[in-house]
N, C-alpha and C positions, 0 to 999 in steps of 0.2 A: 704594622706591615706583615708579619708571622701570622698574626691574627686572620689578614685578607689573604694573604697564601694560601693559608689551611684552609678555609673556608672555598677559593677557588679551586682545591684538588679534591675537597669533596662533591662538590656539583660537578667535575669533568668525571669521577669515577663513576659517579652515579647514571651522567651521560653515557659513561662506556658501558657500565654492567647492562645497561637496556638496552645499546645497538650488538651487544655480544648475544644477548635474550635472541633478539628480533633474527640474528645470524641462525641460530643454532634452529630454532623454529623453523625457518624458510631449509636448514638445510635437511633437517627432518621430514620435512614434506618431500619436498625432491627425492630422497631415498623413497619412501612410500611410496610415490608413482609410480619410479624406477621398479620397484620390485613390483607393482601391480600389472605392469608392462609386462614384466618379465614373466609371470603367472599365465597371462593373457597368451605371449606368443607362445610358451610351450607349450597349453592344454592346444594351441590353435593346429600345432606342428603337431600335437600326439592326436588331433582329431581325422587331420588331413593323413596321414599314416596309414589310422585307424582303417579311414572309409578306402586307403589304396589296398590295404590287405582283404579287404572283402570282393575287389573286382574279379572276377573268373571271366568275362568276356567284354573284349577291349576292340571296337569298329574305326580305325585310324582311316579308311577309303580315302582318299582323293585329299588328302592334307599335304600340303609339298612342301616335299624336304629330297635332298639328293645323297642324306644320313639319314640316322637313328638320330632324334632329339627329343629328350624329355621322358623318354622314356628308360625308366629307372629299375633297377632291383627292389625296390618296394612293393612293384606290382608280383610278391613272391607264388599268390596262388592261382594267377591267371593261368586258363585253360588252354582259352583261345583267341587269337589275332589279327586280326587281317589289316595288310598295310595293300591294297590293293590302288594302282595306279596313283603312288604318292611320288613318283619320280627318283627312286633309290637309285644311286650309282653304285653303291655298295654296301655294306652293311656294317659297318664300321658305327661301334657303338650300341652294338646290339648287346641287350644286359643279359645276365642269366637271370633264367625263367627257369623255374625247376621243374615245374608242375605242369609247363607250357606241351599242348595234344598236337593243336591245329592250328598253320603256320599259311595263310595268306599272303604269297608276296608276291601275286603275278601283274603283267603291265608295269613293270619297271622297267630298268637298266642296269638291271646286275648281271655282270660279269663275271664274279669270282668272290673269292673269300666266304663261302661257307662253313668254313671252320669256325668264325664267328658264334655258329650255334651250337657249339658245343656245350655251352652253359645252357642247353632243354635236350637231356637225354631223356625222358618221356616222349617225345616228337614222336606223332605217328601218321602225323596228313602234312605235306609240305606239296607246296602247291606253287611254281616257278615259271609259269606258263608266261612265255610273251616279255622272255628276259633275251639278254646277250650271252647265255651261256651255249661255247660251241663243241665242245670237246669232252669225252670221257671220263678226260682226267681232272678238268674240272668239279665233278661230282665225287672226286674218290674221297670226301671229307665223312659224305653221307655213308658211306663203309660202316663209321663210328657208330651211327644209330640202330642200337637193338632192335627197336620198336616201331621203329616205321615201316607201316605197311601200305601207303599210297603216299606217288609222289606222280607229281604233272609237270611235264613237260611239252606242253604246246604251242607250236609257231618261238618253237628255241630252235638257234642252227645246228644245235646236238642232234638233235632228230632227223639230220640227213645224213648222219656220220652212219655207213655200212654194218650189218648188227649190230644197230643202237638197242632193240628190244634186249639181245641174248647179252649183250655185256651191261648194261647198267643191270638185267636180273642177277647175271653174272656178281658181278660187283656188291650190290647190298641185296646179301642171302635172302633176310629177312623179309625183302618185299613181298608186297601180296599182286596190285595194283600198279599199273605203269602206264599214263595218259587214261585210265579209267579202263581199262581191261587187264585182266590177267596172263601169266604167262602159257595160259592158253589159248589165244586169246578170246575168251569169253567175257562180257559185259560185265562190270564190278555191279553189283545188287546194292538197289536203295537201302541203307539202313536203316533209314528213318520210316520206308515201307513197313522192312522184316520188325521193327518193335512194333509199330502199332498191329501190325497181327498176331504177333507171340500177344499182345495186351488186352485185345479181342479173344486168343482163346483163351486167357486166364480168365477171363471175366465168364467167358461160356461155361466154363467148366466149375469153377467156382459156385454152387445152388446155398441157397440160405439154408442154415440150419443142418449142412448136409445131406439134406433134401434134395430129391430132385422136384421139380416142380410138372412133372408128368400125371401118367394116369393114377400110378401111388401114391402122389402127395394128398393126405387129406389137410388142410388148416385147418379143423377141428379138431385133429388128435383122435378121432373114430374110428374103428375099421368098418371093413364094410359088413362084418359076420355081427359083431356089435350094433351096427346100424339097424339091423334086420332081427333080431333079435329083442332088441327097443322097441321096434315097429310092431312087432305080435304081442309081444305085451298089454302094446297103445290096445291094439284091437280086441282083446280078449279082454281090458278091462269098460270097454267101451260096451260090450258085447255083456258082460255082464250086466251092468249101466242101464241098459236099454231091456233086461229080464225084468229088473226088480222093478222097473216101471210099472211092464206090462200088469203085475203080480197085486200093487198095489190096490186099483180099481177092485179087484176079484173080492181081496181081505175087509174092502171097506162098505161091499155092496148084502143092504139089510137081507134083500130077498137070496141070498145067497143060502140063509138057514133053514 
């Protein structure tokens, strides 16, 4: 009986060491995936990151929302924005943009709360046309920005309030532009015009080599004193050329002696 005992807890051990083998194995694998997953989502997150740090211009148009959603602090070196007729009631949730120029939010329904953007003090084109903003003091956030120098306000009920021109210039020093005229009123100027002509005359001005390519340019690198000096040469050896010919017939003719 000792004898079958002993023999039965050697085949249950041996049963056990292989289903503890077969454990260890499958739990081995499982970690392995786990970490390969885990490999997988974070290059996935340091990719998606990656390609939001690159965006400098971001066309949100006609996307509805009655918030800011989805739109993150990731987007750190975006320029420019435009959330134009996406149905904002407010701005609530508007991230900091640090590097953010140009701010499209008109055909909304904002009201209020621009202070929100205070996280984009580079802002220099904000554009609020065709919102619910009625009052003065609504805008007195825009005070903050250094650097804006146009801002729109068209078909906004601010724009019937009595020296709306003199107190919003009033109000942010800084502006240049106010519905696209300045505070005299004269027409804001294309800028996209004014470079391509400053681009035109750097290209006119600009001649190969320091060259002008006028009546002085030679491409040969000759002068013209040089050219003409060449040329009397050509003739005078030509000229010579054309003696020793004659000379030849005379030296070779018998009855000449």
């Amino acid at each position: 009986m000792e004898k079958r005992i002993e023999l039965e807890k050697r085949g249950r051990n041996a049963n056990q060491g292989k289903a503890v083998a077969e454990e260890v194995v499958a739990i081995a694998g499982i970690i392995l995936v786990m970490s390969v997953l885990a490999v997988v989502v974070t290059t996935w997150k340091w990719a998606t990151t990656a390609c939001l740090v690159l965006i400098k211009d971001l066309n949100l148009d006609n996307c509805r929302s009655t918030n800011i959603v989805g739109l993150t602090e990731d987007y750190s070196i975006l320029e420019n924005l435009s959330l134009i007729n996406v149905g904002l009631t407010s701005l609530k949730g508007f991230p900091k943009l640090p590097n953010l120029k140009k701010l499209e939010l008109s055909d909304n329904r904002i009201s209020g709360g621009l202070n929100l953007l205070s996280g984009s003090p580079k802002l220099t084109h904000l554009n609020l046309s065709g919102n619910k903003i009625k009052d003065i003091e609504t805008l007195k956030p825009l005070e903050e920005f250094k650097n804006l120098k146009s801002l729109d306000l068209f078909n906004c009920d601010v724009t019937s309030v009595e020296n709306y021109r003199e107190k919003v210039f009033g109000l942010i020093s800084c502006l240049k532009y106010l519905d696209g005229f300045d505070r005299e009123d004269k027409e804001a100027e294309d800028s996209e015009a004014e470079d391509e002509e400053d681009l035109n005359d750097d290209e006119d001005g600009n001649d190969i080599g320091g060259d002008s390519e006028g009546e002085d340019f030679n491409p040969d690198g000759v002068d013209d004193e040089e050219e003409e000096e060449l040329d009397d040469e050509e003739e005078d050896e030509e000229s010579t050329a054309r003696g020793q010919k004659r000379k030849l017939p005379d030296d070779g003719d018998p009855g000449a002696e």
